[in-house]
Gaussian input, Z-matrix of N, CA and C with variables (Angstrom, degrees):
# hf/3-21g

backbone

0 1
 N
 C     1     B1
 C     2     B2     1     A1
 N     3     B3     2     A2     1     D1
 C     4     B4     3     A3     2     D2
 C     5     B5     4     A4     3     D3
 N     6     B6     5     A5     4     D4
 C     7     B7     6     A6     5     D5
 C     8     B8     7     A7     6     D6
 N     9     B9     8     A8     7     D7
 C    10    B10     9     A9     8     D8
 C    11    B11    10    A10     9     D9
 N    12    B12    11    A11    10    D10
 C    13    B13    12    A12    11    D11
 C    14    B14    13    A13    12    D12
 N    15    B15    14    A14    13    D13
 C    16    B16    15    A15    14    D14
 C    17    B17    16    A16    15    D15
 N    18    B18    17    A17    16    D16
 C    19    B19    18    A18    17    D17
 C    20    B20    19    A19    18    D18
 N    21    B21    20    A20    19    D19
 C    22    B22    21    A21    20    D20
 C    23    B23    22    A22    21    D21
 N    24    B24    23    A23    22    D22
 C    25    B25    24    A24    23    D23
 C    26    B26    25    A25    24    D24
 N    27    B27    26    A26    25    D25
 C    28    B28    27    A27    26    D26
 C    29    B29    28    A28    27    D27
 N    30    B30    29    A29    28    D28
 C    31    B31    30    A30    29    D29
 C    32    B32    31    A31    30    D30
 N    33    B33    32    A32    31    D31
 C    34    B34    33    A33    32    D32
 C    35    B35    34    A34    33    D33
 N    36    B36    35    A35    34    D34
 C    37    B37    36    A36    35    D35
 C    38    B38    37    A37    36    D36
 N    39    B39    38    A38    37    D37
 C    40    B40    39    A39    38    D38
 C    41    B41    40    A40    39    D39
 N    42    B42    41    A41    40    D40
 C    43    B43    42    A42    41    D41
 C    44    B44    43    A43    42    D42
 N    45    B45    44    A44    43    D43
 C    46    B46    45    A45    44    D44
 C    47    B47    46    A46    45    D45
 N    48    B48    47    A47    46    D46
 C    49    B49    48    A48    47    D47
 C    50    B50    49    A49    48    D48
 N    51    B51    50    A50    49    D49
 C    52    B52    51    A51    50    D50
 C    53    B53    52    A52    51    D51
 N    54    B54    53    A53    52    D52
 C    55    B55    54    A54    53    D53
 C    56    B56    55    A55    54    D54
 N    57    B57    56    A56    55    D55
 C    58    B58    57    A57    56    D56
 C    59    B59    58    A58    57    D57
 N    60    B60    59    A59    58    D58
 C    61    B61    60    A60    59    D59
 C    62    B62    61    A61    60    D60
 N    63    B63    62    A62    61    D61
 C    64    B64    63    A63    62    D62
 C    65    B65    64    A64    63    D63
 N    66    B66    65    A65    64    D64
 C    67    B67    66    A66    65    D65
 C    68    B68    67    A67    66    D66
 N    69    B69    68    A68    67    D67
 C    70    B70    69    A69    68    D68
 C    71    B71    70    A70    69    D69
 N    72    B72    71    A71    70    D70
 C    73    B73    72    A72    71    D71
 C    74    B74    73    A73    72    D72
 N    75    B75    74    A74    73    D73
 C    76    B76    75    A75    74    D74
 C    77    B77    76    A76    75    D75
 N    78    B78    77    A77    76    D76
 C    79    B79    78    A78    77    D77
 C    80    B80    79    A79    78    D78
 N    81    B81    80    A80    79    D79
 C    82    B82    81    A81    80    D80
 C    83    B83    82    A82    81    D81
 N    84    B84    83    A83    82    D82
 C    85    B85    84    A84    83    D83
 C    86    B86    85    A85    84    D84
 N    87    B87    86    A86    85    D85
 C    88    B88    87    A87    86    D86
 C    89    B89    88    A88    87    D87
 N    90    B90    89    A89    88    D88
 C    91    B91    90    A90    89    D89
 C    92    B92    91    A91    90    D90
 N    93    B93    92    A92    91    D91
 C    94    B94    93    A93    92    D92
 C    95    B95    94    A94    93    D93
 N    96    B96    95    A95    94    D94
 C    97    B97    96    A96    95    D95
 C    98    B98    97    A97    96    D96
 N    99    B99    98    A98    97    D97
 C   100   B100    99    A99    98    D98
 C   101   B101   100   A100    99    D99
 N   102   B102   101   A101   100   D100
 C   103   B103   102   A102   101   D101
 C   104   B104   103   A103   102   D102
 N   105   B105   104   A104   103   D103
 C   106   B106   105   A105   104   D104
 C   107   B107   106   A106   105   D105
 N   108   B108   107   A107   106   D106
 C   109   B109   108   A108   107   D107
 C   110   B110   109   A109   108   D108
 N   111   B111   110   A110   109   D109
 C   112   B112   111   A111   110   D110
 C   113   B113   112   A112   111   D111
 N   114   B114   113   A113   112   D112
 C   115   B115   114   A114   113   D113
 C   116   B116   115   A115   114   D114
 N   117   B117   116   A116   115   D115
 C   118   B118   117   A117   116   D116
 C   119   B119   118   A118   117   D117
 N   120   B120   119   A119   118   D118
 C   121   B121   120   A120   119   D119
 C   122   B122   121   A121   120   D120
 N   123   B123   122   A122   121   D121
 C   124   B124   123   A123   122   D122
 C   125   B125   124   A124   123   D123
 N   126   B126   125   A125   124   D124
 C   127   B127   126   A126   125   D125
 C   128   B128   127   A127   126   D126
 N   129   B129   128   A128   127   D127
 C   130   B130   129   A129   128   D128
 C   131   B131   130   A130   129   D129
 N   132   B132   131   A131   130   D130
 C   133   B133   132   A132   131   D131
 C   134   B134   133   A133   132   D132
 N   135   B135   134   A134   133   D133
 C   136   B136   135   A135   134   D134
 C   137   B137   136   A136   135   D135
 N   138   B138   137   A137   136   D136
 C   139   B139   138   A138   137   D137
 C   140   B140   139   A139   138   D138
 N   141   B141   140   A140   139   D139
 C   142   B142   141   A141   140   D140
 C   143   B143   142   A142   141   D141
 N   144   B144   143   A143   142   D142
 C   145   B145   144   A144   143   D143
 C   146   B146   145   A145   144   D144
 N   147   B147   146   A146   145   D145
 C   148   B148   147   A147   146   D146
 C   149   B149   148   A148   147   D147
 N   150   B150   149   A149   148   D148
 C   151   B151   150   A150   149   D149
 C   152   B152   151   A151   150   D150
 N   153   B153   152   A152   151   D151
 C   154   B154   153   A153   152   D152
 C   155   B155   154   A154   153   D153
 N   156   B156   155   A155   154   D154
 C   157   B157   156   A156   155   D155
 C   158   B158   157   A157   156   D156
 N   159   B159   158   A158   157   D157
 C   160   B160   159   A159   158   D158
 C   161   B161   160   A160   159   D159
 N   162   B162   161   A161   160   D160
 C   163   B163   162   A162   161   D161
 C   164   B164   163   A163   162   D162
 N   165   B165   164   A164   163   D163
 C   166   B166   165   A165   164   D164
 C   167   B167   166   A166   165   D165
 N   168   B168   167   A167   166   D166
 C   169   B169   168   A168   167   D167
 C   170   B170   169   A169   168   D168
 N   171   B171   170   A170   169   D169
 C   172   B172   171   A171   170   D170
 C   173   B173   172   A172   171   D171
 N   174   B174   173   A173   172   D172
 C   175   B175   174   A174   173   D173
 C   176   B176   175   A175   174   D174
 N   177   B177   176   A176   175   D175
 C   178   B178   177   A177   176   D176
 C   179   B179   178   A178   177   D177
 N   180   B180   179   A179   178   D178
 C   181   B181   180   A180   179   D179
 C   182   B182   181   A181   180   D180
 N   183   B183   182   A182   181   D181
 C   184   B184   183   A183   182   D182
 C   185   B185   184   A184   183   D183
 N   186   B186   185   A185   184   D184
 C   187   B187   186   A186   185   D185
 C   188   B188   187   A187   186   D186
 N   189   B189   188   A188   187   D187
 C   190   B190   189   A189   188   D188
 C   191   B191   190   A190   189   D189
 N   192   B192   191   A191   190   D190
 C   193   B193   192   A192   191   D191
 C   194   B194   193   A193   192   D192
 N   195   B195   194   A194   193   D193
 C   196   B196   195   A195   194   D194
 C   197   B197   196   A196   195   D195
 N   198   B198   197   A197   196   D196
 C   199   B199   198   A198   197   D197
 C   200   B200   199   A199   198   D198
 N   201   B201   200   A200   199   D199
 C   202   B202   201   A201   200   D200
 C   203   B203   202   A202   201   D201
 N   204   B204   203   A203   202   D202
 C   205   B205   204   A204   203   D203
 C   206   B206   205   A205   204   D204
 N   207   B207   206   A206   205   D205
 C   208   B208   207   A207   206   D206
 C   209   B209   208   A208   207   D207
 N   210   B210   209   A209   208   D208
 C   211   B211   210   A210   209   D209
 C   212   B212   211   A211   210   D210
 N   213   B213   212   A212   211   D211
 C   214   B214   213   A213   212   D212
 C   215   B215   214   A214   213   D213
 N   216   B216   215   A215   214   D214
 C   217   B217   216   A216   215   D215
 C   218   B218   217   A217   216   D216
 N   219   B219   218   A218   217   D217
 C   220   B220   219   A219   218   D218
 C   221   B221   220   A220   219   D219
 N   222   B222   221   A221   220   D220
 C   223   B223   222   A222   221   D221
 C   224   B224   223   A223   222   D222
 N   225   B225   224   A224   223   D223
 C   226   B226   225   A225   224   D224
 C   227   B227   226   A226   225   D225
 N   228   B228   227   A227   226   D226
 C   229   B229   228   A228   227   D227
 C   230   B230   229   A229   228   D228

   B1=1.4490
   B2=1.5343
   B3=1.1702
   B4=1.7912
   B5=1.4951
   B6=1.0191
   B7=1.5881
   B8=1.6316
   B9=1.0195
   B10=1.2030
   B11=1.5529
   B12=1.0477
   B13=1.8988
   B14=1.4830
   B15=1.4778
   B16=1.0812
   B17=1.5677
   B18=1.3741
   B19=1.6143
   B20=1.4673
   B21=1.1282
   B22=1.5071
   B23=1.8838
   B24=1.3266
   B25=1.4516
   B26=1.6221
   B27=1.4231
   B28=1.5106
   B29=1.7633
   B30=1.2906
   B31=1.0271
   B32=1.5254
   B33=1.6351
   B34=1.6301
   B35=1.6602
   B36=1.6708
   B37=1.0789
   B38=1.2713
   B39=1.4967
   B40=1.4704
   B41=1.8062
   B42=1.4495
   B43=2.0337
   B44=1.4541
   B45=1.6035
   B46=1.3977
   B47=2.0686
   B48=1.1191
   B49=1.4306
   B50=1.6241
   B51=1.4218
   B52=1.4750
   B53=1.3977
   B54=1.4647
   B55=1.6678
   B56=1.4159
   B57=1.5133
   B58=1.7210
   B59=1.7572
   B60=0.9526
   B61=1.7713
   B62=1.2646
   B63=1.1142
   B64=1.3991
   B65=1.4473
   B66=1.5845
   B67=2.0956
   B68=1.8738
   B69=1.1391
   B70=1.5022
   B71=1.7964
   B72=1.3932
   B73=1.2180
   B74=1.5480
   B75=1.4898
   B76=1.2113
   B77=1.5455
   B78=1.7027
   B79=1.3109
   B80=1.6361
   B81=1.5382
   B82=1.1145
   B83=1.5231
   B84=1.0615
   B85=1.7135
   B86=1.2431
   B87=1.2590
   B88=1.8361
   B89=1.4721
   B90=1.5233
   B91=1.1254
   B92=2.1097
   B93=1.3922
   B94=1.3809
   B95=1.6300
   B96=1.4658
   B97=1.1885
   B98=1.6671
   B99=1.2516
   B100=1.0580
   B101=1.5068
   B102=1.5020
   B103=1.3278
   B104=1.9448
   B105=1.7386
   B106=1.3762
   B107=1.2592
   B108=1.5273
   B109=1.5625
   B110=1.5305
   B111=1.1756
   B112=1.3352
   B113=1.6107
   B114=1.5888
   B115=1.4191
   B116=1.4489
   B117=1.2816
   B118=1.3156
   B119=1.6598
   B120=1.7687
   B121=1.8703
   B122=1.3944
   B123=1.4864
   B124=1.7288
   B125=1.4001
   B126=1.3600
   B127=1.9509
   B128=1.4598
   B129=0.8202
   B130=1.5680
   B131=1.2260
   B132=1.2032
   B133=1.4212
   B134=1.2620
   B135=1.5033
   B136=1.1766
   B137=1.3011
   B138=1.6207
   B139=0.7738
   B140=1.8594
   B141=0.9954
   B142=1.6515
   B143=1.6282
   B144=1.3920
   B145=1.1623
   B146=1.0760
   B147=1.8330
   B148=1.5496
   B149=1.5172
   B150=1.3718
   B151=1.8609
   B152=1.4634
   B153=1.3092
   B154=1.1270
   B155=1.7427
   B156=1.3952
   B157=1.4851
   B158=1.4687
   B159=1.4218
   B160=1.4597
   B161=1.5871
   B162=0.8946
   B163=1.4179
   B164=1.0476
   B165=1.4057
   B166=1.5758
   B167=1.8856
   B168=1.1701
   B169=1.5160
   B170=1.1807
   B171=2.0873
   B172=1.6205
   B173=1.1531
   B174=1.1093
   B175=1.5040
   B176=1.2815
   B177=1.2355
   B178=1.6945
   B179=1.4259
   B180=1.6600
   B181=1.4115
   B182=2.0102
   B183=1.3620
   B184=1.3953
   B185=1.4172
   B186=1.7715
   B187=1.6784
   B188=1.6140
   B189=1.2590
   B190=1.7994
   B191=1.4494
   B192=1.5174
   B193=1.5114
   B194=1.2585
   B195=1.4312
   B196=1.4253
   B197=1.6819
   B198=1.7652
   B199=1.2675
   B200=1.2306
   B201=1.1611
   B202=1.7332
   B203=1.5403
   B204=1.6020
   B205=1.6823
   B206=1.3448
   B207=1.1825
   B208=1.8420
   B209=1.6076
   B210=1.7129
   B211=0.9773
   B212=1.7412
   B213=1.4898
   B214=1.2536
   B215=1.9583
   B216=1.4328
   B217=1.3964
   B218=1.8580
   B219=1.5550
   B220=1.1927
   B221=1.6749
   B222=1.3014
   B223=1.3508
   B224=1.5426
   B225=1.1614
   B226=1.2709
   B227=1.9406
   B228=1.3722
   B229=1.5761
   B230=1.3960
   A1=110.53
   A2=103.93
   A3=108.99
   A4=124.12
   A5=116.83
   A6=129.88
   A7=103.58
   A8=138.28
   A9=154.81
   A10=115.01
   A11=113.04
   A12=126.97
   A13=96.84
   A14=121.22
   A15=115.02
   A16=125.18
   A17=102.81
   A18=108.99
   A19=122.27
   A20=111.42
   A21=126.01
   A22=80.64
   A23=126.02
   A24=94.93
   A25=143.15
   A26=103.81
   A27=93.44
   A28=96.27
   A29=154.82
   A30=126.80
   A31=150.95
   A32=89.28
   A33=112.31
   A34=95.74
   A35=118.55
   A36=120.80
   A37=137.42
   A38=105.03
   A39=116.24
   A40=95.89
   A41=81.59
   A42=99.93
   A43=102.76
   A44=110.85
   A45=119.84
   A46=98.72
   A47=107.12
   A48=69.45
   A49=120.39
   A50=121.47
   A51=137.21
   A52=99.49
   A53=125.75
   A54=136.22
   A55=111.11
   A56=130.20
   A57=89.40
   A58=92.82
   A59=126.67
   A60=101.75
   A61=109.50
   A62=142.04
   A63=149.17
   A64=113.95
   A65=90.84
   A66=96.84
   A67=103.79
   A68=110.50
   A69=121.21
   A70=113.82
   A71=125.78
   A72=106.46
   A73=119.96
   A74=125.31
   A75=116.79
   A76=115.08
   A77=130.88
   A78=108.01
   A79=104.77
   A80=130.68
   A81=134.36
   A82=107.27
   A83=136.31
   A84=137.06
   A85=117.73
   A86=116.02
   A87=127.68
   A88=88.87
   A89=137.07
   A90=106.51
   A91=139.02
   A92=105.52
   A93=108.87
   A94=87.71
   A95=128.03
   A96=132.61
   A97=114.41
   A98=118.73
   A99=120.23
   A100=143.96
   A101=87.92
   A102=111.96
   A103=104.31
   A104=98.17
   A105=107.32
   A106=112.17
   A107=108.25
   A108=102.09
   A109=135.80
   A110=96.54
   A111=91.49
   A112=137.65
   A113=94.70
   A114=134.96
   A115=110.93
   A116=91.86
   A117=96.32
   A118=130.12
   A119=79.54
   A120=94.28
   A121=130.57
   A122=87.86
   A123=132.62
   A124=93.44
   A125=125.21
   A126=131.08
   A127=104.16
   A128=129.66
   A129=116.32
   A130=156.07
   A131=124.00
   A132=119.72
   A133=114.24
   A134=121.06
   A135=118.50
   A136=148.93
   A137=119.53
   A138=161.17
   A139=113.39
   A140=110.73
   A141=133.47
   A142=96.64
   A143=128.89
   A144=139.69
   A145=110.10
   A146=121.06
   A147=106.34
   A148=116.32
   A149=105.77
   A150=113.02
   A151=84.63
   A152=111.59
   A153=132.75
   A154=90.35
   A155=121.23
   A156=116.99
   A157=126.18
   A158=107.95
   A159=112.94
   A160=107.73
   A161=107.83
   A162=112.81
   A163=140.47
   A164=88.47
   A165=108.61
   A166=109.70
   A167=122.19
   A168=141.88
   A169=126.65
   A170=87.83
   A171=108.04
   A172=110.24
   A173=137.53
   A174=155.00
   A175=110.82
   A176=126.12
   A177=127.54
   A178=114.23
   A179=105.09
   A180=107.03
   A181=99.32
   A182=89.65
   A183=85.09
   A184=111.81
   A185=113.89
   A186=114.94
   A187=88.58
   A188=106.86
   A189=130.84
   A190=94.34
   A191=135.21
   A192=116.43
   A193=125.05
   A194=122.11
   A195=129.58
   A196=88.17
   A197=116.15
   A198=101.46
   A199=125.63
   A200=110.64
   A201=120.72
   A202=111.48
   A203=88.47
   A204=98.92
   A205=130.78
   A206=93.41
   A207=116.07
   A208=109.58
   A209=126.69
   A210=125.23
   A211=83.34
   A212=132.66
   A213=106.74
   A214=115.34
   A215=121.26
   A216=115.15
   A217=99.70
   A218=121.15
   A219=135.06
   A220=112.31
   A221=112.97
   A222=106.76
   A223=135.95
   A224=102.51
   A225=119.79
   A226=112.91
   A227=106.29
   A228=116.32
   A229=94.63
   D1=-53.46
   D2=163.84
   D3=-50.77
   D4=-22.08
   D5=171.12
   D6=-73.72
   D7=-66.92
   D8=-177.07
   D9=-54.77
   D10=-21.79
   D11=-176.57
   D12=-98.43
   D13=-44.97
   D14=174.68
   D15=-88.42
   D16=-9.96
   D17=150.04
   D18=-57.39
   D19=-63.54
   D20=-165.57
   D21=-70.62
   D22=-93.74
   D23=-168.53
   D24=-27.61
   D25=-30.31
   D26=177.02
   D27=-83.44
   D28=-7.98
   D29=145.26
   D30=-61.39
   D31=-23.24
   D32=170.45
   D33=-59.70
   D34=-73.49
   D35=166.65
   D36=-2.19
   D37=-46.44
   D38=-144.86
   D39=-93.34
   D40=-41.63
   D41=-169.76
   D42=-64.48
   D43=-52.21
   D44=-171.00
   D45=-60.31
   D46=-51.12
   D47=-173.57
   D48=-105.22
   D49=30.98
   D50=147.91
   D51=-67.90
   D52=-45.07
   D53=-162.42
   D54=-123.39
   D55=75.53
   D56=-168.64
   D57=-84.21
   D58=29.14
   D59=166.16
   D60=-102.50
   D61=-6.19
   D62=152.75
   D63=8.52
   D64=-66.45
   D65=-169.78
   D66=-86.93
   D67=12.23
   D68=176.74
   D69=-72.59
   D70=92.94
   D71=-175.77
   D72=-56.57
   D73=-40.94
   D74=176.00
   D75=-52.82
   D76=-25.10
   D77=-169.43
   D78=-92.62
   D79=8.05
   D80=174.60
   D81=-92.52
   D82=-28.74
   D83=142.21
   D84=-35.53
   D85=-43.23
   D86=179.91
   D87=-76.53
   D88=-85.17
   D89=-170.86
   D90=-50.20
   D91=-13.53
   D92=-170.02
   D93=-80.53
   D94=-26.38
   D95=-178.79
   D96=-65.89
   D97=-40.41
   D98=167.47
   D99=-85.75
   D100=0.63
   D101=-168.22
   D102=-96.69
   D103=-31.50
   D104=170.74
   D105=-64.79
   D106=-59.10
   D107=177.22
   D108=-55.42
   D109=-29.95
   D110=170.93
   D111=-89.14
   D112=28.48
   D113=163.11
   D114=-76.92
   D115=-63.16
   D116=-171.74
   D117=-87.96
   D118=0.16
   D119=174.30
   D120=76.52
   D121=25.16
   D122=173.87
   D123=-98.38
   D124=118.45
   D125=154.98
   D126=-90.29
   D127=141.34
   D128=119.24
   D129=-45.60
   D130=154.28
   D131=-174.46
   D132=-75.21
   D133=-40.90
   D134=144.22
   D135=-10.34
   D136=-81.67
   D137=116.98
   D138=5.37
   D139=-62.28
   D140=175.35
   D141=-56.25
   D142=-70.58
   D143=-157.76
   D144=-72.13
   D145=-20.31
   D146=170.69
   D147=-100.75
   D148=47.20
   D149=-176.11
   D150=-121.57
   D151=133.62
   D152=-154.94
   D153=-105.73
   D154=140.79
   D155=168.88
   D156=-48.48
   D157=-24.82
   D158=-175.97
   D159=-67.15
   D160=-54.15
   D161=157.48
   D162=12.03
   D163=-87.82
   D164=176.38
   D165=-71.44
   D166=-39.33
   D167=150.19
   D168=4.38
   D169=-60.45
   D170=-165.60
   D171=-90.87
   D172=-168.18
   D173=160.23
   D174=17.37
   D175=179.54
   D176=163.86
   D177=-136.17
   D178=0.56
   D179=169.04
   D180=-111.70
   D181=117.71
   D182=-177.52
   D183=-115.77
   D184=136.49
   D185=-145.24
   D186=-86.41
   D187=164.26
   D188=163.07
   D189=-47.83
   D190=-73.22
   D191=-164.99
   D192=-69.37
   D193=3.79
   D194=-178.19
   D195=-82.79
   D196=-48.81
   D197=-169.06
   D198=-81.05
   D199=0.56
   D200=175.53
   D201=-70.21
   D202=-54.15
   D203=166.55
   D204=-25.32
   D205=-85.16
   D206=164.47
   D207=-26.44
   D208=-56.18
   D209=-138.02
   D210=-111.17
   D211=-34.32
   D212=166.19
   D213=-74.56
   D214=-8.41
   D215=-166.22
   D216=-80.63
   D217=-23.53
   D218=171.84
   D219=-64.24
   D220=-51.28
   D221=167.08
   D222=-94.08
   D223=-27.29
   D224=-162.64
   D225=-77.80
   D226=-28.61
   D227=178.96
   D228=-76.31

């Protein structure tokens, strides 16, 4: 049980300070916002500006956590 408390804390940890806006309700609106649009194949400008050239560079299969990245590093900093 002690393993597991201190699991889940060192992940809280880990996210919060990769992200500290994380526990911010307004910056989780920005991401559900970007997350819609890019449904519909609408970016943001936002969003746009924190994709780094390499990026686009690398690979052509680009994974789900690369795009989480991107789309929490836009709101979440």
């Amino acid at each position: 049980m002690r393993f597991f408390l201190f699991l889940f804390f060192g992940i809280f940890v880990g996210l919060y300070l990769s992200w500290p806006g994380l526990v911010i309700p307004e910056n989780w609106k920005c991401f559900n916002q970007i997350i819609a649009k890019s449904a519909e194949d609408k970016i943001s400008l936002k969003a746009a500006l924190e994709i780094s050239p390499s990026y686009f560079l690398k690979a052509k299969n680009k994974k789900t956590t690369s795009k989480v990245r991107i789309v929490a590093d836009a709101c979440f900093r």
